[in-house]
TILO-592109 format. One line per field, with one value per residue (C-alpha): residue number from 0; x, z, y; residue in three letters. Coordinates in nm, 2 decimals. Layout:
<fises>
i <- [NUM; ...]
xx <- [X; ...]
zz <- [Z; ...]
yy <- [Y; ...]
aa <- [ALA; ...]
</fises>
This chain:
<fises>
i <- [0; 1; 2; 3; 4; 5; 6; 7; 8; 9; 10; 11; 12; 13; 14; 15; 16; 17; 18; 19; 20; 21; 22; 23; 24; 25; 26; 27; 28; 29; 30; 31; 32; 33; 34; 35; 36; 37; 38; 39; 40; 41; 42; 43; 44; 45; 46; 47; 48; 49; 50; 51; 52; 53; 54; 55; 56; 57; 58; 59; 60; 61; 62; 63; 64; 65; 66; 67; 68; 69; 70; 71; 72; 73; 74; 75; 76; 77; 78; 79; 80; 81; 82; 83; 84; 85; 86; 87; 88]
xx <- [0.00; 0.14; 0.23; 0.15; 0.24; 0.01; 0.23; 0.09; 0.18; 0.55; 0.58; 0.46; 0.74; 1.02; 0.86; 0.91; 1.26; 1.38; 1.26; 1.40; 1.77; 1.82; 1.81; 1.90; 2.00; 2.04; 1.69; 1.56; 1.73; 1.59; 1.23; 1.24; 1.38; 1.10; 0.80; 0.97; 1.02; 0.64; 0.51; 0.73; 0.56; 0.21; 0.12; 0.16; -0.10; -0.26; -0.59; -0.38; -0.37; -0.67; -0.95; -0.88; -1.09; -1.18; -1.36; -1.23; -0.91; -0.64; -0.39; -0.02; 0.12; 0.49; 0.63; 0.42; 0.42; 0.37; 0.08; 0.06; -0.29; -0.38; -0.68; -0.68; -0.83; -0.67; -0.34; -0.20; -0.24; -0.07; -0.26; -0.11; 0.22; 0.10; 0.25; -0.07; -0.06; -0.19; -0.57; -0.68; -0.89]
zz <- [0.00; -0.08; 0.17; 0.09; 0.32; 0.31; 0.27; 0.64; 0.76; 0.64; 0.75; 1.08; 1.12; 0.98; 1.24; 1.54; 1.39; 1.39; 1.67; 1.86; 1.66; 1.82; 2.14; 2.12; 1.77; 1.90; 2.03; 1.69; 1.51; 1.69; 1.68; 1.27; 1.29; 1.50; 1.29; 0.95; 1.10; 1.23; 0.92; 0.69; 0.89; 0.81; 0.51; 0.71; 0.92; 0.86; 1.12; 1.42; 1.56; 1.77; 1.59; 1.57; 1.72; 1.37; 1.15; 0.94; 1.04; 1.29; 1.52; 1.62; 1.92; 1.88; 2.19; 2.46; 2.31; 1.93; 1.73; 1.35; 1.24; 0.89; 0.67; 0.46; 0.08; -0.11; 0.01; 0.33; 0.35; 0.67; 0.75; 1.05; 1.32; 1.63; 1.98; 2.19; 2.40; 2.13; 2.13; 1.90; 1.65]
yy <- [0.00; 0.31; 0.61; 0.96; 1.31; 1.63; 1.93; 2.02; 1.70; 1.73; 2.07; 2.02; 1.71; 1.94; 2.22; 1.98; 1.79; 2.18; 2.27; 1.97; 1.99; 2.32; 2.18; 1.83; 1.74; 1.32; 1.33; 1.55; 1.26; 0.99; 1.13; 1.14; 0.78; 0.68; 0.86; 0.73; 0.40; 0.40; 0.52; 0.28; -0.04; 0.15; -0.11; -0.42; -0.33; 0.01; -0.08; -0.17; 0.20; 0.35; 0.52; 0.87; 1.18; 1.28; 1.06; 0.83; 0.87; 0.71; 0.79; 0.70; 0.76; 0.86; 0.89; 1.03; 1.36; 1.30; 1.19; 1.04; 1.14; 0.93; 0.78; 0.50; 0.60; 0.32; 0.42; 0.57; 0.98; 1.12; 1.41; 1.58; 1.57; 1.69; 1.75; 1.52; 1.86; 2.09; 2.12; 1.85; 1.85]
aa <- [UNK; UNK; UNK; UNK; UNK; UNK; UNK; UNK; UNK; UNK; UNK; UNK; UNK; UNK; UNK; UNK; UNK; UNK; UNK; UNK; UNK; UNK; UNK; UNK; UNK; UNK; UNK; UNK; UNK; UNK; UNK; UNK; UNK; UNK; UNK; UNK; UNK; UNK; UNK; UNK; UNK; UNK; UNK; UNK; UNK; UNK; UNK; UNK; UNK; UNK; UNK; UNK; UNK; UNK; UNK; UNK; UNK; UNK; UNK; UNK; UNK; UNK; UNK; UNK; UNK; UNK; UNK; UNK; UNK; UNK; UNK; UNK; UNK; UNK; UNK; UNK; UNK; UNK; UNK; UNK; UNK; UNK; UNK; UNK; UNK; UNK; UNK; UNK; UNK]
</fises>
């Protein structure tokens, strides 16, 4: 199944990665690892992560403080990055 980013989703990664390298670039590094790797294994499974608040999509947890928001429309879309403490949706 095929993987796609929204142009907010990758922006808001990049956003948090940048933010994170200015402070800590091992742990900005280590948090893009973990979403790609998270992301990559998406196809396997793509239903295995919780319903998400919105509907029809689903969410990742990333860490404690990161979600993976995405839908499934014949591929993978990853809608959003979020920290989970941002007011969501």
């Amino acid at each position: 199944m095929r993987i796609e980013w929204s142009s907010e989703a990758q922006e808001e990664l990049w956003s948090i990665i940048d933010y994170i390298d200015d402070r800590n670039p091992r742990a900005a590094r280590k948090l893009q690892h973990e979403i790609e790797a998270v992301v990559l294994s998406l196809p396997l499974n793509p239903l295995m992560h919780r319903l998400g608040r919105v509907d029809n999509t689903r969410e990742i947890v990333v860490h404690p403080n990161y979600l993976i928001v995405y839908r499934i429309i014949g591929h993978i879309e990853v809608l959003s990055v979020i920290h989970a403490k941002r007011e969501y949706p």
